[in-house]
C-alpha positions as CSV (number, residue, x, y, z in Angstrom):
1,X,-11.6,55.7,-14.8
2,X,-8.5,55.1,-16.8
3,X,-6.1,56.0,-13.7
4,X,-8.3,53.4,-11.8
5,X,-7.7,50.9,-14.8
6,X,-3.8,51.9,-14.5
7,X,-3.8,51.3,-11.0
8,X,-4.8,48.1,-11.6
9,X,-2.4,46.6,-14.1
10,X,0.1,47.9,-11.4
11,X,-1.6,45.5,-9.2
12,X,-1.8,43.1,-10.8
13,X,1.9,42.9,-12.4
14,X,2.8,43.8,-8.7
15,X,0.9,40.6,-7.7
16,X,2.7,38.1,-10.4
17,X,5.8,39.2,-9.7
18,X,5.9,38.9,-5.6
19,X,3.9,35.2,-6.2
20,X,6.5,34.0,-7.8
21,X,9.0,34.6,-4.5
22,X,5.9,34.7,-1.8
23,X,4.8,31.4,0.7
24,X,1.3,31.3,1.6
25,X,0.5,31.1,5.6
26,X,0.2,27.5,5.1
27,X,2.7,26.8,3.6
28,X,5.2,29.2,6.3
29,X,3.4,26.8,8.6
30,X,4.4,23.3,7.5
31,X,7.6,24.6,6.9
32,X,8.4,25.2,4.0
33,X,11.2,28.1,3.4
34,X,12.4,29.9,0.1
35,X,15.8,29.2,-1.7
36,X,15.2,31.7,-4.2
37,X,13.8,35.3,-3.3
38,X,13.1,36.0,-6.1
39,X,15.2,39.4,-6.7
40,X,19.0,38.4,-6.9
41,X,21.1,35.4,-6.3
42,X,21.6,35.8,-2.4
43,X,22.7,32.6,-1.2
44,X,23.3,31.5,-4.3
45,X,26.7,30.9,-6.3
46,X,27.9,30.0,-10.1
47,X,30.2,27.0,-10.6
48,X,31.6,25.3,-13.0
49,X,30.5,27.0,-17.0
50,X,29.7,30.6,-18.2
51,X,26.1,30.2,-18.7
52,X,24.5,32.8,-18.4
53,X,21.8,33.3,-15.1
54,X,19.6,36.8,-14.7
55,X,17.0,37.1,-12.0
56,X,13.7,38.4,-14.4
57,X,10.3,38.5,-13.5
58,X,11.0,36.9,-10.0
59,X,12.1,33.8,-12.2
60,X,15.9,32.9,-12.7
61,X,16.7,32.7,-16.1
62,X,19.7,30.4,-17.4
63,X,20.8,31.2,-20.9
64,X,23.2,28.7,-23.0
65,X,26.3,30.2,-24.2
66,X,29.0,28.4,-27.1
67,X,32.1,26.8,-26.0
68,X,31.3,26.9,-22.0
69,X,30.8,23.7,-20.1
70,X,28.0,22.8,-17.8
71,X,27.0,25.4,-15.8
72,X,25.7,25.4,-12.4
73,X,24.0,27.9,-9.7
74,X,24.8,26.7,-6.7
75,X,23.1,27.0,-2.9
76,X,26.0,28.3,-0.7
77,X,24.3,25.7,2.1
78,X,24.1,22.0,1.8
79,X,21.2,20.0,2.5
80,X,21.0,16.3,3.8
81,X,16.6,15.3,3.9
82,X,14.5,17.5,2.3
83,X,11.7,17.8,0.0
84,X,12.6,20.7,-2.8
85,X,9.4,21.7,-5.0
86,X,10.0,24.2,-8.0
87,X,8.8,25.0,-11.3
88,X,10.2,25.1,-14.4
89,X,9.5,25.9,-18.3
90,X,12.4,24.8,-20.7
91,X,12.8,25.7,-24.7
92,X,12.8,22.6,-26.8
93,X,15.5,20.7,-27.5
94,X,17.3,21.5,-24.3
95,X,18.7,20.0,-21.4
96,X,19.0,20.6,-18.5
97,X,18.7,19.2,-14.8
98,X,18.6,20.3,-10.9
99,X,21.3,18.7,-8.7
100,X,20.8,18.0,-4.9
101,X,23.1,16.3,-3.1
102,X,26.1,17.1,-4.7
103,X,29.2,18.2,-4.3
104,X,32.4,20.7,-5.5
105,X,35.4,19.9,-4.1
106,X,38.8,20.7,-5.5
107,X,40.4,17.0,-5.2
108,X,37.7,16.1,-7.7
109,X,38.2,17.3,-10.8
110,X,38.8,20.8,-10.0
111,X,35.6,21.4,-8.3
112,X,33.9,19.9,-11.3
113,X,29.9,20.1,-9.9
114,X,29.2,16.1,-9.1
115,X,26.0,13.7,-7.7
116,X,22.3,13.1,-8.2
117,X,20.8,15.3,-10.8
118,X,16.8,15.3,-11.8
119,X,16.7,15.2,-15.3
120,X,14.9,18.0,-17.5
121,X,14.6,16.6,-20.7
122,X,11.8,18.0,-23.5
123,X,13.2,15.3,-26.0
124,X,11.5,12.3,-27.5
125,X,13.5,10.0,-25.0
126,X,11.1,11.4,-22.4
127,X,13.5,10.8,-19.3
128,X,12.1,14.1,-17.2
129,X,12.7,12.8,-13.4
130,X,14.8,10.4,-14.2
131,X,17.7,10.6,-11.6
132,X,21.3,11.3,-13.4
133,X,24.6,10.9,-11.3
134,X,26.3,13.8,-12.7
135,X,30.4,13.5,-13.6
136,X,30.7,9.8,-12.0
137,X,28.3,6.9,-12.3
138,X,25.6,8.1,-15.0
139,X,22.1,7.0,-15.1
140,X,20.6,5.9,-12.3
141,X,17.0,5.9,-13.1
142,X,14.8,6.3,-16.3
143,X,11.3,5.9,-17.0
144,X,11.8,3.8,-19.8
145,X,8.7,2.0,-20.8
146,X,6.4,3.4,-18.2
147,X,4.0,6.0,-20.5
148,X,2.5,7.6,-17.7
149,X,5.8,8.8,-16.1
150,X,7.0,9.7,-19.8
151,X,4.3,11.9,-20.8
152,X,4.2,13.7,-17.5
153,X,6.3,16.6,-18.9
154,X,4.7,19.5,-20.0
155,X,6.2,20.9,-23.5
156,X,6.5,24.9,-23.7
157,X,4.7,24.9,-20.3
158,X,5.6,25.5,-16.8
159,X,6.1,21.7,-14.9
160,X,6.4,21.5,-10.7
161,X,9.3,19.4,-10.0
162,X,9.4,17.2,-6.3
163,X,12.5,15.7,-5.2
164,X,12.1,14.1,-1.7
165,X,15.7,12.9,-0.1
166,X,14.9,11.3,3.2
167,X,17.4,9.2,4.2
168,X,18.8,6.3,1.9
169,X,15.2,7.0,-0.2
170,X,15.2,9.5,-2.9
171,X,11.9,10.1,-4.9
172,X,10.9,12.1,-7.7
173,X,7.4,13.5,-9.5
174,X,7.0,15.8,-12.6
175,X,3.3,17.5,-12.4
176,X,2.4,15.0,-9.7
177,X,3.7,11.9,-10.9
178,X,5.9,9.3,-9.3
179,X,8.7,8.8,-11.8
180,X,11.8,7.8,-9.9
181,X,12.3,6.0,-6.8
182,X,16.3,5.6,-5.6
183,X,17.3,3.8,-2.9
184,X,21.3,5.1,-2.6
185,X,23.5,5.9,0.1
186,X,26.9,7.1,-1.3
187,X,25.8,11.3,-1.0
188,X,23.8,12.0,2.0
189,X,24.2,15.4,1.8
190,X,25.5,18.4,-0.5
191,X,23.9,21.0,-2.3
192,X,21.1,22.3,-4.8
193,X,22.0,23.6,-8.3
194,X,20.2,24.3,-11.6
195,X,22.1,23.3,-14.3
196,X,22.4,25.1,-17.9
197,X,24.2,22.4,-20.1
198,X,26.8,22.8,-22.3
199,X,25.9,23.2,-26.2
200,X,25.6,19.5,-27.6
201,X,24.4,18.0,-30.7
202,X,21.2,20.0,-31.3
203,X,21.0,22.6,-29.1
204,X,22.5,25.9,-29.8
205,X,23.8,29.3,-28.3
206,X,20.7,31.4,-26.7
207,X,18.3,28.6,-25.4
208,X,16.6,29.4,-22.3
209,X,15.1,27.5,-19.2
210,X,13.5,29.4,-16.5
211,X,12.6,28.5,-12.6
212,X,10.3,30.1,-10.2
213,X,8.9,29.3,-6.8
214,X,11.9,27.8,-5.2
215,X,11.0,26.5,-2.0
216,X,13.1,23.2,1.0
217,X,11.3,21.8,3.8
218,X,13.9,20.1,6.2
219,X,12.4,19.2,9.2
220,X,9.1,17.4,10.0
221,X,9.5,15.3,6.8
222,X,6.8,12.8,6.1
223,X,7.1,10.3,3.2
224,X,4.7,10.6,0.3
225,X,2.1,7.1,0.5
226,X,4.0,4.1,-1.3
227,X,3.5,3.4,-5.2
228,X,4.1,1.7,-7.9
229,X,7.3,3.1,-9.1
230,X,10.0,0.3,-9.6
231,X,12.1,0.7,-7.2
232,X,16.0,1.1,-8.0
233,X,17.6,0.0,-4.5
234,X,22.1,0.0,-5.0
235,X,21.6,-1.5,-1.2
236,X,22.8,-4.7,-1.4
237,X,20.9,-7.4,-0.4
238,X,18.4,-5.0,1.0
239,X,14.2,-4.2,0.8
240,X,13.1,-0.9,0.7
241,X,9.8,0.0,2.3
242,X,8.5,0.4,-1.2
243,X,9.4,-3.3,-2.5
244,X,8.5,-4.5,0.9
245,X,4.9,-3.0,0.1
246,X,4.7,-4.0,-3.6
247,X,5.6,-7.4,-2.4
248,X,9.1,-8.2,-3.3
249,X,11.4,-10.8,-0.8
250,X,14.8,-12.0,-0.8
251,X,15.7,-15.0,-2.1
252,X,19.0,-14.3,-1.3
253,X,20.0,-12.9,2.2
254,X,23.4,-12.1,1.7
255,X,24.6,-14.1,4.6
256,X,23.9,-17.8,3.8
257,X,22.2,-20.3,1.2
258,X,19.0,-20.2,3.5
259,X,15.9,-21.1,0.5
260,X,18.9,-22.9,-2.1
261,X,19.8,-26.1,-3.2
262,X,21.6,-28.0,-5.8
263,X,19.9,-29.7,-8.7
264,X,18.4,-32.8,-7.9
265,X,19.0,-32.4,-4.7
266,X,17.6,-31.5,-1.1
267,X,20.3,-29.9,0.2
268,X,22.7,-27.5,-0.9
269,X,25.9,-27.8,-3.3
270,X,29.5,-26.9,-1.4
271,X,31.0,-27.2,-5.0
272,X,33.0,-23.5,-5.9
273,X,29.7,-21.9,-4.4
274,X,30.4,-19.3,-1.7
275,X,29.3,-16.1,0.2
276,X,32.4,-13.1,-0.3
277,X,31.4,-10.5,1.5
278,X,27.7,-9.7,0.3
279,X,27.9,-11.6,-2.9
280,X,27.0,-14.8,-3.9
281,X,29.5,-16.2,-5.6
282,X,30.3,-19.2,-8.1
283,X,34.1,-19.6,-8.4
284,X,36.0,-20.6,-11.5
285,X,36.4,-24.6,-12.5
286,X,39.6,-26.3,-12.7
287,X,38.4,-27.6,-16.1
288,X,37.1,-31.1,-13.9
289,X,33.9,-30.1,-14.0
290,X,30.5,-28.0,-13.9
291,X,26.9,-28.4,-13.8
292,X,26.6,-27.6,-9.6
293,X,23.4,-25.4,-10.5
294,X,21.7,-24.0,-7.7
295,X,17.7,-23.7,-7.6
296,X,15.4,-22.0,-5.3
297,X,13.5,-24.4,-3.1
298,X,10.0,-22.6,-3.7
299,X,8.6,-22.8,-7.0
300,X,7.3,-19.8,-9.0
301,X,4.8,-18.9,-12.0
302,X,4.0,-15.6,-12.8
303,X,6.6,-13.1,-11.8
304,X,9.1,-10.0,-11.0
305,X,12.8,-11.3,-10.4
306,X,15.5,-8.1,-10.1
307,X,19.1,-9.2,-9.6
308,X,22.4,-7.8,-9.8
309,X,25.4,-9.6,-11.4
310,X,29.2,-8.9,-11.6
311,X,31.0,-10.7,-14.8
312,X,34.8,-11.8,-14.8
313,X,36.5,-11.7,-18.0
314,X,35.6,-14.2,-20.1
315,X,32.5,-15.4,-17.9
316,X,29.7,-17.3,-19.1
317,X,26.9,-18.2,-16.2
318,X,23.0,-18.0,-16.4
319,X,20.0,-17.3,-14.4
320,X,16.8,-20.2,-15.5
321,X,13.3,-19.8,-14.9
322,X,10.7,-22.8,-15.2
323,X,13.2,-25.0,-14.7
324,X,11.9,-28.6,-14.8
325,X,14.3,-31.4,-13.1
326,X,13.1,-34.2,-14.8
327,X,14.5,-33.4,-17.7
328,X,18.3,-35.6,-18.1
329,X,21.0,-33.0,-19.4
330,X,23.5,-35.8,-18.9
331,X,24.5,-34.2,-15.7
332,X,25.6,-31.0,-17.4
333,X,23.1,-28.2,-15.9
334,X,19.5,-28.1,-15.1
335,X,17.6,-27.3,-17.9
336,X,15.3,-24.5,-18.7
337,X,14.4,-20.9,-19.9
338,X,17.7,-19.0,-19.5
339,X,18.2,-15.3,-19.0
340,X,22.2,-15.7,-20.7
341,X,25.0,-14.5,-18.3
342,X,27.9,-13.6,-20.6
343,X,30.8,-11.9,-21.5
344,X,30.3,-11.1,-25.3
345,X,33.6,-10.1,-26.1
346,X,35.7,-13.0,-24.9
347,X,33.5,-16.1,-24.7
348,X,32.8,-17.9,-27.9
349,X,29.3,-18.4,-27.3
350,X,28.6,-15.1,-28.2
351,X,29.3,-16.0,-31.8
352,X,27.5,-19.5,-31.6
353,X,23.3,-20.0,-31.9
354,X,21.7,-17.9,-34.4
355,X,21.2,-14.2,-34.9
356,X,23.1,-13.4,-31.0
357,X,20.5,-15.1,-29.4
358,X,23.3,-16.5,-26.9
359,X,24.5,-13.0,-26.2
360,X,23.7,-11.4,-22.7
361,X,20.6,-11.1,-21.5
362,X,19.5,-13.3,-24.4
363,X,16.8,-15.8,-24.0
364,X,19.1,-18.3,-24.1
365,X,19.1,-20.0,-27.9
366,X,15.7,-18.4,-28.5
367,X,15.3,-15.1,-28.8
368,X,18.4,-12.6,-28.8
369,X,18.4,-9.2,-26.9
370,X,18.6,-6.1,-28.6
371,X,20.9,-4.0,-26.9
372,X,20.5,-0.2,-28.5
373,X,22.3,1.5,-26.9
374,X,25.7,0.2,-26.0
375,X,26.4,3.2,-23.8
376,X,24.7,1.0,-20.8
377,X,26.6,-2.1,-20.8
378,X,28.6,-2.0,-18.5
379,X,32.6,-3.2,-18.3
380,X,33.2,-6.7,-17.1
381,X,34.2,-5.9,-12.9
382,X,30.9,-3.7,-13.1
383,X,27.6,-4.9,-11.5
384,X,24.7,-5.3,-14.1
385,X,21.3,-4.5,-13.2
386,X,18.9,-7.5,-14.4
387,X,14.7,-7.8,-14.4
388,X,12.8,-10.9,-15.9
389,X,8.9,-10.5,-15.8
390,X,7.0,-13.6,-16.0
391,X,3.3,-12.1,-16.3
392,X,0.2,-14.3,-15.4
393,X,-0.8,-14.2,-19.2
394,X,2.7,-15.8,-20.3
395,X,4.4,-12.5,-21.6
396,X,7.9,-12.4,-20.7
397,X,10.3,-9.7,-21.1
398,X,14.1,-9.5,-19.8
399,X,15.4,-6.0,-18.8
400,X,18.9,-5.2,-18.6
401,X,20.5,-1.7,-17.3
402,X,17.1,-0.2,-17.0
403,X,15.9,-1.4,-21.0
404,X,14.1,-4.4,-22.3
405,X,15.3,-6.4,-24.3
406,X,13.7,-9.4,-24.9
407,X,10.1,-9.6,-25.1
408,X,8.0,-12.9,-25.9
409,X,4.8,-15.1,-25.2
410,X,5.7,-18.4,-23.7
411,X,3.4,-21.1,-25.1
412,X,2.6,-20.0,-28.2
413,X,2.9,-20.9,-31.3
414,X,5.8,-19.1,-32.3
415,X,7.9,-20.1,-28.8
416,X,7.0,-23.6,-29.7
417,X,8.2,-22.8,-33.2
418,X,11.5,-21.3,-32.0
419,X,12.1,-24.5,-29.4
420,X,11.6,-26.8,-32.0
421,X,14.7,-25.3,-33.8
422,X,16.9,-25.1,-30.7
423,X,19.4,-27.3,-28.7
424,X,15.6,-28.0,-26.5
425,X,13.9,-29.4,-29.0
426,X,14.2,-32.9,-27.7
427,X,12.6,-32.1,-24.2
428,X,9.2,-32.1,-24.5
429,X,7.2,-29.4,-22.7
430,X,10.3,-27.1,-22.8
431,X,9.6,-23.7,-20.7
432,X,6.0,-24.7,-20.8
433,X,5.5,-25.9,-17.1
434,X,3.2,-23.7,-14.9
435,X,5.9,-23.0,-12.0
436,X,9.1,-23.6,-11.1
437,X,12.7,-22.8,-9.6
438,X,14.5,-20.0,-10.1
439,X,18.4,-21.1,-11.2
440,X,22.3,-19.7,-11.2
441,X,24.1,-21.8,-13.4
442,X,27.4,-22.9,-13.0
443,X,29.3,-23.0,-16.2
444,X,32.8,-22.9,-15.0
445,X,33.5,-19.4,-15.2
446,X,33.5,-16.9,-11.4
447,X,30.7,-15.2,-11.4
448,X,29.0,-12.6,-8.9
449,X,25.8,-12.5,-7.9
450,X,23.7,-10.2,-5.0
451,X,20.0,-8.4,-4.6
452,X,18.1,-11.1,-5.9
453,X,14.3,-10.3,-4.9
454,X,11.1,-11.4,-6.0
455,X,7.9,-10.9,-6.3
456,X,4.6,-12.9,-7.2
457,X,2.4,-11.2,-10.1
């Protein structure tokens, strides 16, 4: 009896440790292949840091070691569409990510391990599966203020990880969940890594995060069903099959002014308003004038508007919502709620209002935005990413860089309360109207604008 029971411990470690590097029939059948056998690091290579990586268990193993950079084990292939499932268990307060589509050349930076990474990250930011373009443009996506993608990550458990790349369309899910969806274009192809990061702030020497089940499908790749995952597209002046479906449109085409049109008028402006390249641009005043605002020719209530916008130094512009055209500014600018365009460091309207609330992404005035973390503003030349949510029950909020940062309930008492002190106090109704046009103010300054797509709530 006790050999029998012997025999089957044997078994059953025997059977724990070839799952974690075994496919089922099914799964050999729908194609899926392993990256990791489970025994040693065939096929695979160390870059970059001195982490340490062990094969145990049929699980690799990184380990953090002190004054090493980030580390990276490496697939000696590179892969261009693919869905990549894996599991992972991580110590607290670590990081740590998996890169696909990247790359390790010597003219950049010494072979310095670059491209889309999808984050691992046990801290209370809660950014697991957010994607991270490692060593060149930073964040990409985050699941700021979405709780179900934030609490998806398991603590001190093992989480399954999905990445699928298929073309320009790059989605991501911890334990099931949609958390990222990127459209991008700048890597189509390059290779897998699991990164051990370098020792930073809290983290110390010794930390461990551990991966199992390693396993690419490339060919016969079918798209997961469409969401509602905000879509992060750096196409410009493009849809996505996912905004198409959640019901986003242009309203700018990047070709022409087709759906614009100056204030108070039919048609549209010619003043210092053109189309450079993909961009829609409004080009610096002589000092004669300003006030050629442009407004959308449809009329909107509750909303999604996402737009991207480029900043000269010095620049001072604005994109208005509920705009009503009765109202006389004296010819000046069309008047109503403003999401502020600005450069805060050179223009003098930074310093003028109350409290900031005429600094970027402000409600113009009003409300000022609250900007925590300065690491994503980006340099004046750099395009901003911008959403403004009009909901049906009046809340607003304006996002900037992938954080919101003003949040407020038109109509009530306290926005009546807060017009009553501003420059709008003499127009009655301010920002109350049901609909309107969306506006890109001219204030004399060149700004850029592209990717502006809406959507009706």
């Amino acid at each position: 009896m006790k050999n029998q029971r012997t025999l089957l411990l044997l078994l059953i470690t025997l059977v724990s440790f070839t799952s974690n590097a075994q496919l089922t029939a099914a799964e050999k059948k729908d194609g899926w292949k392993l990256l990791f056998n489970g025994k040693n690091f065939d096929g695979w290579n160390q870059k970059n840091g001195q982490a340490k990586y062990e094969v145990i268990n049929g699980e690799v193993v990184g380990t953090t070691v002190a004054n090493t950079p980030n580390s990276f084990m490496c697939t000696n292939e590179t892969y261009g569409d693919f869905i990549l499932e894996l599991e992972l268990k991580v110590a607290e307060g670590m990081n740590s990510g998996v890169q696909f589509r990247s790359l390790s050349t010597p003219e950049f930076n010494n072979g310095r391990v670059h491209g889309y990474q999808m984050e691992i990250d046990p801290s209370d930011r809660a950014w697991s599966g957010g994607i991270y373009d490692e060593a060149r443009r930073g964040w990409l996506t985050m699941p700021e203020g979405r709780p179900e993608a934030q609490n998806a990550f398991k603590h001190n458990d093992w989480n399954v990880y999905r990445i699928e790349a298929i073309g320009s369309t790059i989605r991501t899910w911890v334990n099931g969940v949609p958390v990222s969806h990127l459209i991008d274009d700048m890597t189509p192809r390059g290779l897998i890594a699991l990164q051990v990061h370098g020792i930073y702030g809290t983290m110390k020497e010794g930390m461990q995060i551990r991966w199992r089940n390693i396993k690419i499908k490339t060919e016969n790749l079918t798209p997961s069903p469409y969401d509602n995952t905000p879509v992060v597209n750096l196409l410009h002046n493009n849809l996505a099959a996912q905004e198409k479906a959640q019901g986003f449109n242009l309203l700018f085409n990047g070709k022409d002014f087709t759906g614009w049109r100056g204030v108070n008028r039919q048609e549209m402006t010619g003043k210092r308003w053109s189309i450079e390249g993909e961009d829609l641009v409004i080009h610096k005043s002589d000092g004669s004038e300003t006030g050629n605002d442009i407004v959308t020719k449809e009329n909107y209530g509750a909303f999604e508007l996402v737009f991207e916008f480029m900043l000269t130094e010095g620049a001072n512009s604005g994109v208005k919502y509920f705009v009503n055209e009765d109202f006389n500014s004296g010819g000046k600018s069309g008047i109503g709620l403003e999401y502020q365009i600005l450069d805060d460091e050179r223009h003098p309207d930074a310093k003028m209002g109350a409290v900031g609330n005429r600094t970027l992404a402000s409600l113009y005035d009003l409300i000022p935005s609250i900007k925590v973390d300065k690491r994503f503003q980006r340099k004046i030349g750099e395009w901003n990413q911008a959403r403004l949510v009009v909901m049906p029950d009046n809340t607003v909020q304006h996002w900037l860089n992938g954080f919101k940062v003003v949040e407020y309930e038109r109509k009530s008492n306290i926005f009546k309360a807060l017009v009553a002190r501003s420059k709008y106090a003499k127009y009655d109704g301010f920002g109350e109207a049901d609909n309107g046009p969306i506006l890109l103010q001219d204030h004399g300054d060149e700004v850029h604008y592209r990717s502006i797509k809406l959507r009706k709530l």
